[in-house]
Kinemage of the C-alpha trace (Angstrom):
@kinemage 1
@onewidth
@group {chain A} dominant
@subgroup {mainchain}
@vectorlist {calphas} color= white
{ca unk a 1} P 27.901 -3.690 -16.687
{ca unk a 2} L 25.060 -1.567 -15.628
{ca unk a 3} L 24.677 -0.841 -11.820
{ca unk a 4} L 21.563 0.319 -10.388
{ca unk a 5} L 21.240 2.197 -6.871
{ca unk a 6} L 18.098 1.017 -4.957
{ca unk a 7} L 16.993 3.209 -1.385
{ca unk a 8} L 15.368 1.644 1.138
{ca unk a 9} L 12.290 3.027 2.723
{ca unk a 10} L 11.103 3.752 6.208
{ca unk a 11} L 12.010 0.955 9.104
{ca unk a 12} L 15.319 1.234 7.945
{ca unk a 13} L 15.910 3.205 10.312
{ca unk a 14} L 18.529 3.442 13.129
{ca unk a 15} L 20.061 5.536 15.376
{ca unk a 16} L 23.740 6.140 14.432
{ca unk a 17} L 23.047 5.834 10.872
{ca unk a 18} L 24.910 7.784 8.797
{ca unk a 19} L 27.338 8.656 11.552
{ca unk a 20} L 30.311 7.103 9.850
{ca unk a 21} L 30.463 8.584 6.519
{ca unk a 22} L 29.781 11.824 8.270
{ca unk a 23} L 32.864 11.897 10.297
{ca unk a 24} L 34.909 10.884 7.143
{ca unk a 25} L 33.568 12.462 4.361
{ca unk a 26} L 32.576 16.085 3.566
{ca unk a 27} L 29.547 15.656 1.401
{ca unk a 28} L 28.264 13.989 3.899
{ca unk a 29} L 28.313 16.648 6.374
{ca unk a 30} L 27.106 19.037 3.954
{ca unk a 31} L 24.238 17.101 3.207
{ca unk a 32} L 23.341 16.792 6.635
{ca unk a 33} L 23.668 20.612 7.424
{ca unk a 34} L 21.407 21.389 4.207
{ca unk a 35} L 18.942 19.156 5.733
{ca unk a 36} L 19.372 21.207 9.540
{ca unk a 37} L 19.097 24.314 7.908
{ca unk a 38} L 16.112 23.463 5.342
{ca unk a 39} L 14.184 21.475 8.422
{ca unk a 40} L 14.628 23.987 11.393
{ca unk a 41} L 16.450 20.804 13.550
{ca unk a 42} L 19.432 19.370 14.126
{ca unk a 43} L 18.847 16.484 11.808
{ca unk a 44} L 22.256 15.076 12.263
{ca unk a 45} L 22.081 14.672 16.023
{ca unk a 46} L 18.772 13.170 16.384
{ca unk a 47} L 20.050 10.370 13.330
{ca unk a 48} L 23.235 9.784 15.183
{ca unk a 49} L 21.980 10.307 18.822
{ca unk a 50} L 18.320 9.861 18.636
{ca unk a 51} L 16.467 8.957 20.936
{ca unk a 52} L 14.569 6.319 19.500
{ca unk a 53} L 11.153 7.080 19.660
{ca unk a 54} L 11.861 10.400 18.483
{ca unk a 55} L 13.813 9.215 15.279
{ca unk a 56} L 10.848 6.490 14.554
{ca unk a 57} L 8.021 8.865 14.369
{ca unk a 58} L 7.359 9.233 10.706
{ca unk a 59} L 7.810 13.202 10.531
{ca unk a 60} L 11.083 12.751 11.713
{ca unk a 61} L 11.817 9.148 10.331
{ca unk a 62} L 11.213 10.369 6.472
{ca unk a 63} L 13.374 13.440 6.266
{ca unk a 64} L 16.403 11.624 8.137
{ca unk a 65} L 16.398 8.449 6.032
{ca unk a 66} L 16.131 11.069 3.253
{ca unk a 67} L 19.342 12.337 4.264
{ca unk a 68} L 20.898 9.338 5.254
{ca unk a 69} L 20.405 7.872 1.953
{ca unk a 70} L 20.913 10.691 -0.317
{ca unk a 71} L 24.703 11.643 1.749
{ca unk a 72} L 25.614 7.913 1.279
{ca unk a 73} L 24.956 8.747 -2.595
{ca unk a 74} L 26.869 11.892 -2.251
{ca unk a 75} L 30.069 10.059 -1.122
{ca unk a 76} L 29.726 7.142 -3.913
{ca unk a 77} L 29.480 9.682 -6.583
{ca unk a 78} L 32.390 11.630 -5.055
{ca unk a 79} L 34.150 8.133 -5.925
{ca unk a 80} L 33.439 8.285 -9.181
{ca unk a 81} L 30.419 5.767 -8.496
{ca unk a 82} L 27.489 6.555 -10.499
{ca unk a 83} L 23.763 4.680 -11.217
{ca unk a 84} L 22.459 3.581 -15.472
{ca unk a 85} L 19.132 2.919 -13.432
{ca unk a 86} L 17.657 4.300 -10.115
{ca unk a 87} L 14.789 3.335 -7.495
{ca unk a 88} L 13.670 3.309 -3.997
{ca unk a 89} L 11.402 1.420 -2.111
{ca unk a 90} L 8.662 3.748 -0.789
{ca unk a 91} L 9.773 6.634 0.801
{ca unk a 92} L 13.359 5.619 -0.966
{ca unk a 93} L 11.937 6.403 -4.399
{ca unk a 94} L 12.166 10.288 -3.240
{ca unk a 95} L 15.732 9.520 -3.122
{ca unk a 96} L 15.844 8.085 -6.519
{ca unk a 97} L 14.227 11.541 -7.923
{ca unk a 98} L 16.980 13.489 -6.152
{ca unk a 99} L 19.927 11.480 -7.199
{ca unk a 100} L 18.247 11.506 -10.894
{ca unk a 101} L 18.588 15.358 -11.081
{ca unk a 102} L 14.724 15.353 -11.339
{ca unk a 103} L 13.892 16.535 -8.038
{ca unk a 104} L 15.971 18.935 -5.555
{ca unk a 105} L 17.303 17.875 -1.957
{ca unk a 106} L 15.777 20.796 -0.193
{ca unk a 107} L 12.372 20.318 -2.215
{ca unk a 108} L 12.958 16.763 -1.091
{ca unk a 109} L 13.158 17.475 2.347
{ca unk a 110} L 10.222 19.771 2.559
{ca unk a 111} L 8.173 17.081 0.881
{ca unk a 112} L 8.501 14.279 2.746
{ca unk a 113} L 8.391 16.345 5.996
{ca unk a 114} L 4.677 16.918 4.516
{ca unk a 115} L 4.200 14.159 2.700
{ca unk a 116} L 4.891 12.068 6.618
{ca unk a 117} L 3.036 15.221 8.659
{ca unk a 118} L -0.500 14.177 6.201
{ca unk a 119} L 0.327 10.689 6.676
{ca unk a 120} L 0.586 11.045 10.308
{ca unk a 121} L -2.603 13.265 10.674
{ca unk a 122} L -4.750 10.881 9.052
{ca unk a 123} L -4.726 8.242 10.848
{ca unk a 124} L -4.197 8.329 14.966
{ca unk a 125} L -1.236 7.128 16.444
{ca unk a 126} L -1.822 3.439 17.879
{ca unk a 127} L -4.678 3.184 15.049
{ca unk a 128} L -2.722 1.672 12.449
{ca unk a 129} L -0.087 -0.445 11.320
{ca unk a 130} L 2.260 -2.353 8.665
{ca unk a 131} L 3.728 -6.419 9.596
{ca unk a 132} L 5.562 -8.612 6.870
{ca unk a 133} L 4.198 -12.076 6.656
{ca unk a 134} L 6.374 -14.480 5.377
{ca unk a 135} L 6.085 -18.083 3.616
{ca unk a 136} L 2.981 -17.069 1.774
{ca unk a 137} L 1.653 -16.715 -1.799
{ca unk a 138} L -0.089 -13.105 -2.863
{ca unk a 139} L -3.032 -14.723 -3.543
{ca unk a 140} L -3.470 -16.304 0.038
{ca unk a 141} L -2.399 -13.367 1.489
{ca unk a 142} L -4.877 -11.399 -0.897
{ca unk a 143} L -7.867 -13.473 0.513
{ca unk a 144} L -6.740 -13.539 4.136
{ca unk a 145} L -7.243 -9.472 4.230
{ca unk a 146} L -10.398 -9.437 1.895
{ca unk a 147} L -12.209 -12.176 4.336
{ca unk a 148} L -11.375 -9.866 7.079
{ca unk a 149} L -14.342 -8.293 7.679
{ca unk a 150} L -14.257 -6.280 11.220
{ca unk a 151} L -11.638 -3.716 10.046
{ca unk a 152} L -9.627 -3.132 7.210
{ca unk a 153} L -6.514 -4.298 5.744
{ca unk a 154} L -4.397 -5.103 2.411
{ca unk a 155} L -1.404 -5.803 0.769
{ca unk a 156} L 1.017 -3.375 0.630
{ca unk a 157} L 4.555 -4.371 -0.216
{ca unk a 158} L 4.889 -7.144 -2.865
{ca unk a 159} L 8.208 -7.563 -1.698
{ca unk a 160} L 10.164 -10.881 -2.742
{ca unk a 161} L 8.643 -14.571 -3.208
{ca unk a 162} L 7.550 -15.486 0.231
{ca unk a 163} L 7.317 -11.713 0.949
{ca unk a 164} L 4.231 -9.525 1.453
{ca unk a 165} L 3.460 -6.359 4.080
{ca unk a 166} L 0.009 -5.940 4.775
{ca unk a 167} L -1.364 -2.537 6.081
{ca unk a 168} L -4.023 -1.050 7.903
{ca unk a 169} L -6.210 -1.065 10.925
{ca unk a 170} L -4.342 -2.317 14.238
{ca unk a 171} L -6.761 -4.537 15.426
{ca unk a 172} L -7.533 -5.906 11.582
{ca unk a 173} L -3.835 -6.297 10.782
{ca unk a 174} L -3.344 -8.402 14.027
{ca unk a 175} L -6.088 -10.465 13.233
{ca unk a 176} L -4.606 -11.262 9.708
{ca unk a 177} L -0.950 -11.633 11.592
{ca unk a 178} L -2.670 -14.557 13.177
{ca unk a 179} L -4.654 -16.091 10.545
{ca unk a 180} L -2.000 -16.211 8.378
{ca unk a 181} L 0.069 -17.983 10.920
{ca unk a 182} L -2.993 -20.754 10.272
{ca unk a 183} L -3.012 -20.601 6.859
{ca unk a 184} L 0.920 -21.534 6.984
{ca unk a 185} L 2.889 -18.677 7.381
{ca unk a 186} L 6.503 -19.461 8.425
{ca unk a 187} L 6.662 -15.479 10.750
{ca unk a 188} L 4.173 -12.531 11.133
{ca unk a 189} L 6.433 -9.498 12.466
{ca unk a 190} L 5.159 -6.212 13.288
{ca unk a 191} L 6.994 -3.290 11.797
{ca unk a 192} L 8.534 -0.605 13.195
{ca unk a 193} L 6.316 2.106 11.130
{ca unk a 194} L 3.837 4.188 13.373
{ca unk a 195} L 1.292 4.505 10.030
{ca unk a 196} L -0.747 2.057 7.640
{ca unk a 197} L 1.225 3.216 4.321
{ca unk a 198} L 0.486 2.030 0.854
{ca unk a 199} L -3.285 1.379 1.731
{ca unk a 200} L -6.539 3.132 1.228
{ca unk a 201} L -6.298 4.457 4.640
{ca unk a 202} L -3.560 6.672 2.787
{ca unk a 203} L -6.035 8.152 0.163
{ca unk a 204} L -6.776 11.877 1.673
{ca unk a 205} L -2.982 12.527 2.232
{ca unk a 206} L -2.251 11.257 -1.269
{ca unk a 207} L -4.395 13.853 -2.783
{ca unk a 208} L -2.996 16.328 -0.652
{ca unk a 209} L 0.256 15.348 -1.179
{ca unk a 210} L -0.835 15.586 -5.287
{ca unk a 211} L -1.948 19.118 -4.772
{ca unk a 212} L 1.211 19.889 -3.625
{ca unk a 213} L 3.251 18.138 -6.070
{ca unk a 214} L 1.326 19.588 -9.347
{ca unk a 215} L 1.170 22.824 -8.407
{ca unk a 216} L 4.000 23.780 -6.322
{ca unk a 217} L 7.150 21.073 -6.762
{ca unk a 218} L 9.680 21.906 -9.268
{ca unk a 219} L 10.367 18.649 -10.647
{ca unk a 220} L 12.854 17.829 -13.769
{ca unk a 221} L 13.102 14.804 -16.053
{ca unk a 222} L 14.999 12.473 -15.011
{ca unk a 223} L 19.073 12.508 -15.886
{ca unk a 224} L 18.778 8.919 -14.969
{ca unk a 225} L 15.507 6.690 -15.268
{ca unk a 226} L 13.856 5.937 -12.371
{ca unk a 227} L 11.491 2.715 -11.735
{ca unk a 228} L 8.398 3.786 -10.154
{ca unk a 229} L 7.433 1.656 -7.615
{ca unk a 230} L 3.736 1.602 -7.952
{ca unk a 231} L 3.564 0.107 -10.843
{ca unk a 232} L 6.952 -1.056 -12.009
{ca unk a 233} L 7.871 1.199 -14.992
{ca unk a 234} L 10.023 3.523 -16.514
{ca unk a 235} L 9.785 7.538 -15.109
{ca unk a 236} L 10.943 9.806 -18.009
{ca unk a 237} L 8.940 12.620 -17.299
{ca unk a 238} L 8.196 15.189 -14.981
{ca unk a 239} L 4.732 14.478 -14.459
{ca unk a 240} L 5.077 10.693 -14.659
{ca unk a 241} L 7.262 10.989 -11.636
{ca unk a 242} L 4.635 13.155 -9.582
{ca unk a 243} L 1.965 10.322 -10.495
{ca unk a 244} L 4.513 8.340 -9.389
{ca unk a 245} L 5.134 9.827 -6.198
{ca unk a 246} L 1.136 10.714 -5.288
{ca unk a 247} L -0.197 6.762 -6.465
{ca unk a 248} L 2.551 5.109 -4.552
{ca unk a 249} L 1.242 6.707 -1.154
{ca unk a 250} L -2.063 4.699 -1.512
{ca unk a 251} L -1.240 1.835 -3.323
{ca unk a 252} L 1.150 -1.527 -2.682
{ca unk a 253} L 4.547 -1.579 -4.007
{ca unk a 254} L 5.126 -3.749 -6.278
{ca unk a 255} L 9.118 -3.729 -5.306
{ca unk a 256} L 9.555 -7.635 -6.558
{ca unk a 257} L 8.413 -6.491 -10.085
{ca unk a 258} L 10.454 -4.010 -9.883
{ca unk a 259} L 13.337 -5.467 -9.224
{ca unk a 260} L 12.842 -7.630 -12.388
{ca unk a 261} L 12.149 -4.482 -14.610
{ca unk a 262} L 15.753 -3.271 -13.481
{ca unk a 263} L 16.837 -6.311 -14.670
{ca unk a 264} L 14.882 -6.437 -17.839
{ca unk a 265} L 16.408 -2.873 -18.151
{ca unk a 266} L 20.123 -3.980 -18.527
{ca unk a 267} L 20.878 -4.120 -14.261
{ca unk a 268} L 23.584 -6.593 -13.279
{ca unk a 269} L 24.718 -4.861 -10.107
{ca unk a 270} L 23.101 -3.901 -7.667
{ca unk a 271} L 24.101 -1.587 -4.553
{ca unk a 272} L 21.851 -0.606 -1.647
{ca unk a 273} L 22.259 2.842 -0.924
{ca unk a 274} L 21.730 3.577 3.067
{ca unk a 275} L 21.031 2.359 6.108
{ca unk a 276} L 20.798 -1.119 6.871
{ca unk a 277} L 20.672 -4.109 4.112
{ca unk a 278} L 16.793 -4.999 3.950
{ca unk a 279} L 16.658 -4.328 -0.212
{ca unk a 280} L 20.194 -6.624 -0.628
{ca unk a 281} L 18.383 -9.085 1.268
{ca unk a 282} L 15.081 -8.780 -0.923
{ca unk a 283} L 16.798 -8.814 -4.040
{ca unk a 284} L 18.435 -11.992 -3.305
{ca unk a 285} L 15.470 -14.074 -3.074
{ca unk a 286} L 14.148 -12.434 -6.284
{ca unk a 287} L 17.095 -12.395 -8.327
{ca unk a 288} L 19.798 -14.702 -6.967
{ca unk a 289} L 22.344 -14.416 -9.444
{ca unk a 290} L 22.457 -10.997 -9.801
{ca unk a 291} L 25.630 -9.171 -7.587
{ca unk a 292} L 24.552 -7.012 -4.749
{ca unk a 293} L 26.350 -4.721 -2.571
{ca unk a 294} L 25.575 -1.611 0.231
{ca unk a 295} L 27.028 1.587 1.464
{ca unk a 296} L 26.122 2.975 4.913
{ca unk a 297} L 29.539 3.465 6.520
{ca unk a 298} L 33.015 3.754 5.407
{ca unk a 299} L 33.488 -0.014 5.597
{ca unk a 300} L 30.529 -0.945 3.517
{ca unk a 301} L 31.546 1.632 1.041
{ca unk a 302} L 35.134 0.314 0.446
{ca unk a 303} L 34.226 -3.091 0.283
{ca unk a 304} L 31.692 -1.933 -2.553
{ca unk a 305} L 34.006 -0.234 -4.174
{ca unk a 306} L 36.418 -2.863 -4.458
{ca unk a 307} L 33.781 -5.124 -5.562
{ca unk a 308} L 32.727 -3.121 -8.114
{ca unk a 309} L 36.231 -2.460 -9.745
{ca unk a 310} L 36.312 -6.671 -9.966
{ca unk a 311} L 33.539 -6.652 -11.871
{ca unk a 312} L 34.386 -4.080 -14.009
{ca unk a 313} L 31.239 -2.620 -12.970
């Protein structure tokens, strides 16, 4: 059976995650002091400890899921554990490229430290914003953002059926929080993301973020194939995965189509890799039948283990 490992992306986010498998596992904690020492901070302590407000500001909030996810990986492949088929949602798809071989953990790090410090720049904090609305088609939730007219805002995650995020201006997003609610919308929730990602408002750091990635990253081909989440395909090469990487800044993800290209790719098992269990959840209203499990503490990671050695997985 072929198992896939899917990251999850920023507002999975806690504090205390990760704490767990670093007090019981040494890759952990050497994951988490590469991360200190590449990042000039005590990354562990402000994951474990916080505070908050600190953690949830995207400079810091990329790097440490980063970590979190990528030392959870570290500790499943120390069991013997390992992916046929890799992807993250958003930020998690820098992740993916690590645990495919394609892309370094320090490089990683220093990316997405830049990759959030452009996306934070760009747009002023309180100025935009992300919220899932639930209970609605794409299409209606298509035309409820383009018949917004005093502001701007779009789709951004194509998450599950019943599933969108829409991004952009505060005010505009609000607006479309509430008219969706008229339009039949079962919930409208904020999210805990202090930038408008996956929208136009994202352009300028994207091409930054390009510059950066074609002309300075060292990036490999993938050991393992990786499903972009842009546009829901196969990354082989080096260059496909930096396309990957830049388009996905400005653009939705298209994370329900993914899912099903996994699937069309041979996945029967699925396990979340880090914090929290937001991608199990998502998977389960896209493809029900299809086993699911997570790792984010010692618990988690036992109880996927066993249920992996039951399936013969």
């Amino acid at each position: 059976m072929k198992t896939a490992f899917i990251f999850p992306g920023q507002g999975s986010q806690s504090v205390g995650m990760g704490a767990d498998l670093f007090r019981s596992f040494s890759q952990a904690r050497e994951v988490y002091a590469e991360a200190s020492s590449v990042l000039g901070f005590d990354v562990a302590k402000l994951s474990f400890e916080g505070p908050k407000e600190e953690l949830d500001s995207t400079i810091n909030t990329q790097p440490c899921l980063l970590a979190a996810e990528y030392a959870a990986f570290m500790v499943l492949a120390s069991e013997g554990v390992k992916p046929a088929l890799l992807a993250g949602h958003s930020l998690g798809e820098y992740t993916a490229a690590v645990a495919s071989g394609a892309l370094s953990f320090s490089s990683a790090l220093r990316i997405t430290r830049l990759r959030a410090k452009l996306m934070q720049e760009a747009v002023p904090e309180g100025m935009g914003m992300m919220a899932a609305i639930l209970g609605l088609s794409p299409d209606v939730v298509d035309d409820i953002c383009a018949g917004f007219k005093n502001g701007y805002a779009q789709a951004a995650n194509y998450n599950c059926p019943g599933q969108i995020v829409i991004s952009g201006e505060t005010a505009a997003v609000r607006e479309c929080m509430e008219i969706a609610k008229q339009r039949g919308a079962k919930r409208a929730i904020a999210l805990q993301v202090s930038v408008p990602s996956h929208s136009r408002l994202m352009e300028g750091p994207a091409k930054k973020l390009g510059e950066y990635l074609f002309l300075e990253a060292s990036i490999k081909p993938p050991s393992v194939p990786v499903i972009g989440n842009a546009d829901a395909i196969v990354l082989s090469t080096p260059d496909g995965l930096r396309a990957a990487l830049v388009r996905q800044l400005s653009n939705p993800v298209r994370w329900e189509e993914s899912q099903k290209v996994m699937q069309a790719e041979g996945a029967e098992v699925f396990v979340e890799v880090g914090p929290g269990k937001v991608l199990s959840g998502l998977l389960k209203r896209t493809l029900p039948d299809a086993a699911s499990f997570n790792v984010e503490d010692s618990v988690s990671l036992q109880k996927t283990l066993d249920g992996l050695k039951a399936l013969g997985a």
